[in-house]
C-alpha positions as CSV (number, residue, x, y, z in Angstrom):
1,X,240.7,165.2,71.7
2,X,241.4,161.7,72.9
3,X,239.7,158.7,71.8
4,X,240.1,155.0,72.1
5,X,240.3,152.5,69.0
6,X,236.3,151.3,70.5
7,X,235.1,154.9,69.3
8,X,237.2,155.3,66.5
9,X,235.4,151.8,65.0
10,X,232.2,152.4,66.5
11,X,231.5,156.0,65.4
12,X,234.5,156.3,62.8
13,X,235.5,159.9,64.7
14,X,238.3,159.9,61.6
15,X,236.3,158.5,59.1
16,X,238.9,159.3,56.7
17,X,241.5,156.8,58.7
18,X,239.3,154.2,59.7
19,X,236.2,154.2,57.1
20,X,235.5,154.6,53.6
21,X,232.8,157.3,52.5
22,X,229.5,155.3,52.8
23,X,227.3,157.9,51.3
24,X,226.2,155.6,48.1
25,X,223.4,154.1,50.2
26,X,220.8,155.9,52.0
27,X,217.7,154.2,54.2
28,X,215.5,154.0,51.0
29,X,217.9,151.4,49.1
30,X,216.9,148.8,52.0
31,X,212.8,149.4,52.3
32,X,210.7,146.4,51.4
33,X,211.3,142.5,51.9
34,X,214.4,141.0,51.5
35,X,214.5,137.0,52.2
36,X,217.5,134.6,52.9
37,X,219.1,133.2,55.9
38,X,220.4,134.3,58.7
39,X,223.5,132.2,60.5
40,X,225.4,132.5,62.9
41,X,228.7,129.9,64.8
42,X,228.6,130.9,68.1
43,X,226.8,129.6,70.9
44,X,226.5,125.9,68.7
45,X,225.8,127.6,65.3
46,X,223.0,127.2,63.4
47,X,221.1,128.7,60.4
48,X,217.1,129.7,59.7
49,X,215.4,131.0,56.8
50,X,214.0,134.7,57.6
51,X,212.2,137.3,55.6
52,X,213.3,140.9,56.9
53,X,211.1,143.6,55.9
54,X,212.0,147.6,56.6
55,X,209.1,149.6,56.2
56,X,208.9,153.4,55.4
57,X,207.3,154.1,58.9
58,X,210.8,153.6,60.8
59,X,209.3,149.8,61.5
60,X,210.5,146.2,60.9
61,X,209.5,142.8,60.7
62,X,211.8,139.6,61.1
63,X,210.3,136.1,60.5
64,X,213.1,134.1,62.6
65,X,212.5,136.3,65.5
66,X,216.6,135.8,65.9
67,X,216.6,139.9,66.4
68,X,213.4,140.8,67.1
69,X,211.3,141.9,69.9
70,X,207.6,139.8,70.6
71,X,207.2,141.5,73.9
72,X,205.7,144.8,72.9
73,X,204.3,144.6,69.7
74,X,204.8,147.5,66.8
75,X,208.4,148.6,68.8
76,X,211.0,147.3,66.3
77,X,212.3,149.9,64.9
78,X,215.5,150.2,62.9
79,X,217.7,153.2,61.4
80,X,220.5,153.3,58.7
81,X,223.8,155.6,59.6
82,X,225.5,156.5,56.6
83,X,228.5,157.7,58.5
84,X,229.0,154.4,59.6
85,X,227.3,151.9,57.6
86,X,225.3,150.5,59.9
87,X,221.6,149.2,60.3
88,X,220.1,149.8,63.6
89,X,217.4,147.3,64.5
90,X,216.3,148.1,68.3
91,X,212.9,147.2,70.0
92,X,211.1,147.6,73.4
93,X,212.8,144.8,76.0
94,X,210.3,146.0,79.2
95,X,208.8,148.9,80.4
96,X,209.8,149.5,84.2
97,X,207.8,152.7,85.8
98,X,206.5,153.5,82.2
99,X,209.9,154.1,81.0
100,X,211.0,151.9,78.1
101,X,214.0,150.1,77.7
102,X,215.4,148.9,74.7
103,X,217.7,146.4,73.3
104,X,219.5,147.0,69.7
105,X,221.7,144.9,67.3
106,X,223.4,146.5,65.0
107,X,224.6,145.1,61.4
108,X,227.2,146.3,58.8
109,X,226.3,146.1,55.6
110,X,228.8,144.5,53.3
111,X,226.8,144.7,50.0
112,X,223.9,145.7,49.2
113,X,221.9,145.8,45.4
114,X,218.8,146.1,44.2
115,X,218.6,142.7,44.7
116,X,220.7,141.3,47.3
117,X,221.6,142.5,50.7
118,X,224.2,141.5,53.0
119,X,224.5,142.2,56.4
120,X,227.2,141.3,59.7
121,X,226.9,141.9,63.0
122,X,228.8,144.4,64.7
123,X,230.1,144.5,68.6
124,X,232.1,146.2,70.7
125,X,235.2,145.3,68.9
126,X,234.2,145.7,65.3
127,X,232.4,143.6,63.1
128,X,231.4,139.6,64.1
129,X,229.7,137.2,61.4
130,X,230.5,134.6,63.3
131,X,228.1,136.2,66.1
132,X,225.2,136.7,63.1
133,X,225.3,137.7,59.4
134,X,222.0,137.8,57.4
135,X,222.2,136.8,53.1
136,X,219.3,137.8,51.5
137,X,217.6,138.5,48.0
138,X,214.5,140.5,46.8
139,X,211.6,138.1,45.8
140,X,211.8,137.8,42.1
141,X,208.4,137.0,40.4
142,X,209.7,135.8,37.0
143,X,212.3,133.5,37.3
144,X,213.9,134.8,34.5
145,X,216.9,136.9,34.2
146,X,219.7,138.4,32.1
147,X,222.6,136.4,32.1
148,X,225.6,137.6,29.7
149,X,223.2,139.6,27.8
150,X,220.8,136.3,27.2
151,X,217.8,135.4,29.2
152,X,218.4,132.2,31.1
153,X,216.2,130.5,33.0
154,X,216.9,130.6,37.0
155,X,217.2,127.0,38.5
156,X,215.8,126.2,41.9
157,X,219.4,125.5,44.7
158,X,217.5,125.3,47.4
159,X,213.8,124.5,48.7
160,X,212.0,125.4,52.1
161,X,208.7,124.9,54.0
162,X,207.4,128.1,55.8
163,X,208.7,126.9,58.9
164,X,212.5,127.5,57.2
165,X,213.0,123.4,57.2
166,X,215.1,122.6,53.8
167,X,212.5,119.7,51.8
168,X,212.9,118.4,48.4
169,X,211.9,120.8,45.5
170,X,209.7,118.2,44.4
171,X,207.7,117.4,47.5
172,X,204.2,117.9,46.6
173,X,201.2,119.5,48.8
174,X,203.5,122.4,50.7
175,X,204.4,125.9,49.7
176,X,208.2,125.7,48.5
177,X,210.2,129.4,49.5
178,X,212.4,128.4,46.5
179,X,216.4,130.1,46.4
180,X,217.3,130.7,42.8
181,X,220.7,130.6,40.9
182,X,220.2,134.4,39.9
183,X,219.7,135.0,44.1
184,X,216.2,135.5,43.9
185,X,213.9,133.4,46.0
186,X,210.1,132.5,44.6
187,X,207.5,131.0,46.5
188,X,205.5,128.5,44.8
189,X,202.6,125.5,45.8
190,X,203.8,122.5,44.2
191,X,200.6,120.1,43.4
192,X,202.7,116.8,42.4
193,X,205.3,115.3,41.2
């Protein structure tokens, strides 16, 4: 059997050569809402605040619409591979003689908790962050959280509007999507100063 180094990354054909055993996630350990950003350098760079939700049902949802489909509604789909560490989001590009056609991006996940999830891009050649990498945290309703066996307060790093636009933590009048020190992000209405 011959195969070239592209398959040997891309479906890791030895995974004892080229990748570690992945089997301590499964699909289950990413259901639900994770929220962060999502960046990427190429193509002039930039970063946006998304909320990525996998559902059960096979489904997701991605607020920046950086790797989502708006064409054909209810066709993003994604998949986890255990064998290769990768999340598959893919969704309906057109239809041409009622056949579907789909596009895909698929991320490696570099670390994922109950809390936090990490995610990089993957082409051709192996994995890109440069080309996109997604950071994100479970939404944390307390605030509060074990720190060295103590409870500590989280403090607010960073403050956005629901449009993903960074504002002051005190502006009043606008919902805040807060990021936390403990990598949680809260969402709260702030009435004044």
């Amino acid at each position: 059997m011959h195969a070239s180094f592209k398959q040997l990354t891309s479906g890791c054909l030895l995974a004892f050569l080229v990748c570690p055993a992945w089997s301590q996630f499964t699909a289950s350990d990413f259901l639900g809402a994770w929220h962060g950003d999502y960046s990427w350098e190429t193509n002039g760079g930039g970063a946006t605040f998304t909320t990525l939700t996998f559902h059960e049902n096979g489904q997701y949802n991605e607020s920046s619409l950086n790797v989502y489909g708006t064409l054909h509604p209810n066709t993003n789909m994604w998949e986890y591979n255990a064998s290769t560490n990768w999340i598959r989001l893919y969704w309906v590009s057109h239809i041409y003689n009622g056949q579907p056609s789909y596009t895909e991006a698929n991320y490696f996940v570099l670390g994922c908790t109950e809390t936090s999830l990490e995610l990089v891009y993957v082409n051709e050649y192996g994995q890109a962050p440069a080309a996109g990498r997604f950071v994100l945290s479970r939404e944390e309703t307390s605030g509060v959280v074990a720190w060295c066996g103590a409870a500590r307060e989280a403090s607010v790093l960073a403050s956005f509007n629901v449009h993903g636009q960074r504002i002051n933590p005190q502006t009043p009048g606008v919902l805040h999507v807060q990021h936390m020190s403990d990598g949680t992000v809260r969402k709260r209405f702030v009435l004044q100063n």
